[in-house]
C-alpha positions in Angstrom: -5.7 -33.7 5.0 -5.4 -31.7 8.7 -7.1 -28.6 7.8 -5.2 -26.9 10.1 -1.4 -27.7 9.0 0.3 -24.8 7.4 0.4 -26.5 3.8 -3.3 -26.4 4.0 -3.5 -23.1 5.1 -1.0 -21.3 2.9 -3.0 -23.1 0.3 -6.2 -21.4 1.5 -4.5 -17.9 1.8 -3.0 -18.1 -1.8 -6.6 -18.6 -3.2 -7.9 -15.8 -0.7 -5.5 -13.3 -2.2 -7.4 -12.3 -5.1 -10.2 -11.7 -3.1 -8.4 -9.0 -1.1 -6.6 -6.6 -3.4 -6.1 -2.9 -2.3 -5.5 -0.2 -4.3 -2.5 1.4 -3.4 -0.5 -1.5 -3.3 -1.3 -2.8 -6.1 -0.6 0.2 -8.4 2.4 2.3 -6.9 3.8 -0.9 -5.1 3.4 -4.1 -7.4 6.8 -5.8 -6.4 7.9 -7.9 -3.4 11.0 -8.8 -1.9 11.8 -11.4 0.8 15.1 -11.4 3.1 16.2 -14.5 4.3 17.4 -12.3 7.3 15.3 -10.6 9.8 16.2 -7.1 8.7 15.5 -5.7 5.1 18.3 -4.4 2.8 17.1 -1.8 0.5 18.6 0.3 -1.8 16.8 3.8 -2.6 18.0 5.2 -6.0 19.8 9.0 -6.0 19.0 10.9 -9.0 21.8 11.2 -10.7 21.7 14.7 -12.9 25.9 15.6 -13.3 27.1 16.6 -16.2 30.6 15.5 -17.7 33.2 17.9 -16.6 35.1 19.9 -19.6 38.9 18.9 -20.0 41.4 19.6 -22.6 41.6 16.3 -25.0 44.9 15.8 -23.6 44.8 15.8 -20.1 43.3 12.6 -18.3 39.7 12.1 -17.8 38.5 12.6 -14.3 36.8 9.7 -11.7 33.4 10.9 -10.6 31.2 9.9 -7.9 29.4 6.8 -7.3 25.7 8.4 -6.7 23.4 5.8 -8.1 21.9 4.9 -4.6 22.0 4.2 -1.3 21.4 0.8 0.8 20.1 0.9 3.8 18.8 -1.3 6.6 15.4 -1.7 8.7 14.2 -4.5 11.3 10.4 -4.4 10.2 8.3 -4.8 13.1 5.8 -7.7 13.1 2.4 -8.1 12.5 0.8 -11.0 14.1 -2.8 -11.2 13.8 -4.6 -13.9 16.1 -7.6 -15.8 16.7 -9.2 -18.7 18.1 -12.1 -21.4 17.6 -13.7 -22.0 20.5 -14.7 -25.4 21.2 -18.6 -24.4 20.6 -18.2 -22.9 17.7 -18.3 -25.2 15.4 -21.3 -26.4 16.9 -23.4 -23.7 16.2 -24.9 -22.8 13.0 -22.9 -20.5 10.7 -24.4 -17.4 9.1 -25.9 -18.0 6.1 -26.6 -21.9 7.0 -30.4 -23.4 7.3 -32.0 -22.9 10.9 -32.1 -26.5 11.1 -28.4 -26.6 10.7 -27.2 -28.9 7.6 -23.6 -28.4 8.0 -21.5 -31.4 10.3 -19.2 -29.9 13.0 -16.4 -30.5 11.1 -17.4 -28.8 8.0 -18.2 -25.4 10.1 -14.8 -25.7 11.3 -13.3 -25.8 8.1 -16.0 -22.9 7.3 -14.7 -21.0 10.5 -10.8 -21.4 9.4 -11.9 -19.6 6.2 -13.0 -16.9 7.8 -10.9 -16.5 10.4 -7.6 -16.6 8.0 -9.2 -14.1 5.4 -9.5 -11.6 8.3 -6.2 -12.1 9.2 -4.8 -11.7 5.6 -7.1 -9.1 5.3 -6.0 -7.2 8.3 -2.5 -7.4 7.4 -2.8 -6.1 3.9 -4.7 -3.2 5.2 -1.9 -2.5 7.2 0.1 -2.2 4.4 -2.2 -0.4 2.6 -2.0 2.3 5.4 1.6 2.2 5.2 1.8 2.7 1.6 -0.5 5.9 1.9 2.1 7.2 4.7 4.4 6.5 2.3 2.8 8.3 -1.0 1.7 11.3 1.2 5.4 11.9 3.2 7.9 9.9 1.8 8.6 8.5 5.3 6.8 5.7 7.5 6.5 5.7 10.9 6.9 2.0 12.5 5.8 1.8 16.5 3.3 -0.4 18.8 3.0 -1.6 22.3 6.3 -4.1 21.9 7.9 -2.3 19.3 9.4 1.2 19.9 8.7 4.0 17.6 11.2 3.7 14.1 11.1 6.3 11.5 12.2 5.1 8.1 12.8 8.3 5.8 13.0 7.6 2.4 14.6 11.2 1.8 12.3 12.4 -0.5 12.6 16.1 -1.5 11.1 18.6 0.5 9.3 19.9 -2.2 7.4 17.1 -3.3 5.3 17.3 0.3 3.3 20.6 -0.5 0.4 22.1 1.4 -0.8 24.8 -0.2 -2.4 27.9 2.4 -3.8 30.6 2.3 -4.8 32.5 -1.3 -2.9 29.3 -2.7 -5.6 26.8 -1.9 -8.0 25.3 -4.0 -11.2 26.7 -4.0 -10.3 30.1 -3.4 -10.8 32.9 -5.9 -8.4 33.1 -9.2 -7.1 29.3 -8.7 -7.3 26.9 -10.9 -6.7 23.2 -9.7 -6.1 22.1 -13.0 -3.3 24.1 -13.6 -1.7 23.3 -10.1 -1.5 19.5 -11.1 0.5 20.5 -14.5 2.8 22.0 -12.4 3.0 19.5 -10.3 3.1 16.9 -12.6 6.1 19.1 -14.2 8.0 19.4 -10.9 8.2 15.1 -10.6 9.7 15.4 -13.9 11.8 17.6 -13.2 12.8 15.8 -9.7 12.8 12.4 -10.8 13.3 12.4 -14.7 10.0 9.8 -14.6 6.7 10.9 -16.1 3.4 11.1 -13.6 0.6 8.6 -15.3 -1.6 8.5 -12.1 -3.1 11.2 -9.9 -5.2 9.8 -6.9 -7.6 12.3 -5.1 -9.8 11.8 -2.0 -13.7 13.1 -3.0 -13.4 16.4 -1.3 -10.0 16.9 -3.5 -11.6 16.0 -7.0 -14.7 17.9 -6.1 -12.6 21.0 -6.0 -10.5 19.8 -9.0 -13.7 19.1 -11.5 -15.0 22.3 -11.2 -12.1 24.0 -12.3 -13.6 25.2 -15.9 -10.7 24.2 -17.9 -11.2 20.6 -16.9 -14.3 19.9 -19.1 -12.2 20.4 -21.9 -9.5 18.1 -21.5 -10.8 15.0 -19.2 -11.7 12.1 -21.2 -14.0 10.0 -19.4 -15.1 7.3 -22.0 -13.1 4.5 -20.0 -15.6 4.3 -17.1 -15.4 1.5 -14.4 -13.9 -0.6 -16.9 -10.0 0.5 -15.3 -11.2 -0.7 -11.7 -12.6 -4.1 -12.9 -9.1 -4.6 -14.9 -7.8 -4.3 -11.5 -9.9 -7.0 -9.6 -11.9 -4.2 -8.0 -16.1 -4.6 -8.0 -17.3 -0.9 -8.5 -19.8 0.6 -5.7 -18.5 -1.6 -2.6 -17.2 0.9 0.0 -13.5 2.3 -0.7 -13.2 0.9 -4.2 -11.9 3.7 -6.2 -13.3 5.4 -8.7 -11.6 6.2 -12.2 -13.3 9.5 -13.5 -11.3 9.9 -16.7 -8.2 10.3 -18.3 -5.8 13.6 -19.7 -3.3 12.2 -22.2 -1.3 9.5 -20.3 -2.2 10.4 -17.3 -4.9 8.6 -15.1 -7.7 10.1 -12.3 -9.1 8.4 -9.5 -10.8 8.8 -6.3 -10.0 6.7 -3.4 -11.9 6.9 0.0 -10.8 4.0 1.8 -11.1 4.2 5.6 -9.5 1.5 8.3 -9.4 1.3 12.1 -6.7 1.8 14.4 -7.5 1.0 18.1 -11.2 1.1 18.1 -10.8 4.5 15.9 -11.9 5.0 12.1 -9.6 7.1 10.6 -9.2 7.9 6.7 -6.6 6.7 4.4 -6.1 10.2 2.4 -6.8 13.1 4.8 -9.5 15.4 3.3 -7.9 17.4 -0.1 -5.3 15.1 -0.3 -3.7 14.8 -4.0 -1.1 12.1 -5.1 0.9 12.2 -7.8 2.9 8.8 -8.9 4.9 7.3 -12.1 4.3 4.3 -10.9 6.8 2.0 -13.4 9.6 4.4 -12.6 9.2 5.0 -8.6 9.1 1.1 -8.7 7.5 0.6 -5.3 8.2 -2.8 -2.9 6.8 -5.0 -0.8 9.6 -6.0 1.2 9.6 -9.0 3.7 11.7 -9.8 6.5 12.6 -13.8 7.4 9.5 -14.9 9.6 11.4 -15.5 12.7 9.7 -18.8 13.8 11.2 -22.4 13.6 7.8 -24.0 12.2 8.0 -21.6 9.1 11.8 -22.9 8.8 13.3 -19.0 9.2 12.3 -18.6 5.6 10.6 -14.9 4.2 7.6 -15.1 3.4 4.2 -12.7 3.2 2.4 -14.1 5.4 3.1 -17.3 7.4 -0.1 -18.8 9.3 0.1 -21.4 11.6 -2.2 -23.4 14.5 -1.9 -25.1 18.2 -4.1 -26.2 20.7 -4.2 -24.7 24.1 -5.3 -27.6 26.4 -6.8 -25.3 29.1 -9.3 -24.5 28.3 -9.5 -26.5 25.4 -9.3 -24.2 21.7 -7.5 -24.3 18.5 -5.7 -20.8 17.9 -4.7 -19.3 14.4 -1.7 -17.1 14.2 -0.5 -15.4 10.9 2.8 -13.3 10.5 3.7 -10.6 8.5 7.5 -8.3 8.7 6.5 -6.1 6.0 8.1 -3.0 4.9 6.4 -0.9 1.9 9.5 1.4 0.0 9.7 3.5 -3.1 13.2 2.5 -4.3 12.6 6.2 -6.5 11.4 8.1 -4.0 11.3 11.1 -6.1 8.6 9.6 -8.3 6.2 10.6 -6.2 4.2 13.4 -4.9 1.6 14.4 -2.4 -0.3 18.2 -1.9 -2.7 19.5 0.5 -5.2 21.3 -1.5 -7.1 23.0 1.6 
């Protein structure tokens, strides 16, 4: 089989996909979509909370509104991840391989496509990671790069579900108490959304602040351990795996400090004393994808599409995987985020 055709290489990028999981997709935005057009239709829910007007039991009943939600339309930029295999690469010994060098030149190429298409699929679900933490933390994304001009997609969330807290308000200040704040909060997505919060994510400097509040001790169930973040596909201790640390009622805590760069720059995925609050069943968060705009991957949607050529001069093969992702809460209102500090 050509190792490099795209049935091969979708092949490999299905199996790499467990190998790659990320934590905010997978538990506020477990389902996909696919367009088979190059924009996404979506449809973001409106709560609906009239009541049924009072008439006499004679008189005609009255046609309400339509408010069950709104569609809406967005041309997802692209995200086109690429590299090439030099023609002395697979020449050389790989890392990890004998000094001596056992593997033929054709095996380290198949080695180096690995690699080179689990970076790729890796790079592109960390972009959607980041947008998904946009998403949690402002109920908007913002869309721009070099080719692409800046896009804001608001997902009209209420104001009020975007807190930062200041001044004698903030966590760690005298006479607050953190856990109390996060009942409230948890109260006001109910109250917004009609859904009920079951997972409360916290970077470290957040939960610090939030475990020493005294009334915590009390109430935080912790006999679950790393048990919840193997379920998940996650192997505790590596670098921005999250953490569970314990359970009130229903509702789950973790702590998540995953970081990613962006030109050259590390940059966190939850600012410092960030807090996000999520029913994640009811906000029922997508992955949506527009139709991959490319004659080889027959115009059809799909997560990622990889693909290869040769350039002749100088001599290389080149990998190429696309992505037009878009990461939506189609409940907006499910979901909250506070700045603690």
């Amino acid at each position: 089989m050509d190792i490099y055709s795209t049935l091969a290489m979708l092949g490999v990028l299905q199996s790499l996909r467990a190998k790659a999981p990320r934590f905010l997709l997978n538990m506020f935005f477990p389902l996909a979509s696919f367009s088979d057009d190059e924009k996404i239709v979506f449809d973001v829910e409106v709560d609906d909370i009239e009541i049924a007007p009072f008439v006499s039991p004679l008189a005609a009943g009255r046609v309400g509104s339509d408010t069950g939600y709104e569609t809406r339309m967005f041309a997802p930029a692209y995200v086109k991840p690429l590299h090439d295999i030099k023609p002395g690469e697979p020449l050389r010994r790989l890392a990890g391989e004998p000094l001596t060098g056992t593997l033929s030149a054709g095996a380290r190429e198949q080695a180096i496509l690995g690699s080179k298409l689990q970076r790729q699929l890796n790079q592109i679900l960390r972009r959607k990671e980041v947008m998904a933490a946009e998403v949690l933390r402002t109920g908007k994304c913002v869309v721009k790069g070099d080719d692409y001009p800046q896009v804001l997609v608001d997902f009209q969330r209420d104001g009020d579900l975007s807190l930062v807290l200041s001044a004698d308000a903030r966590w760690g200040e005298a006479g607050v108490s953190p856990y109390a704040d996060v009942s409230e909060w948890i109260d006001l997505v109910g109250r917004k959304s009609g859904a009920a919060v079951n997972v409360v994510v916290m970077d470290a400097k957040a939960w610090a602040l939030f475990e020493a509040d005294p009334k915590l001790e009390k109430v935080l169930d912790r006999t679950l351990g790393q048990a919840a973040i193997v379920q998940m596909g996650f192997q505790p201790g590596v670098p921005g795996t999250p953490v569970f640390k314990g359970r009130i009622g229903m509702v789950e805590f973790y702590t998540y400090n995953d970081t990613y760069k962006d030109a050259g720059a590390t940059k966190e995925l939850l600012p410092d004393y960030t807090v996000l609050l999520g029913a994640t069943g009811a906000m029922e968060g997508i992955q949506a994808h527009g139709a991959i705009l490319d004659p080889r991957a027959g115009y059809q949607a799909l997560e990622v599409f990889p693909k290869s050529w040769i350039e002749e001069n100088p001599g290389r093969r080149m990998l190429l995987s696309q992505s037009a992702p878009l990461v939506y809460p189609r409940r907006p209102n499910a979901c909250m985020c506070a700045t603690v500090r």
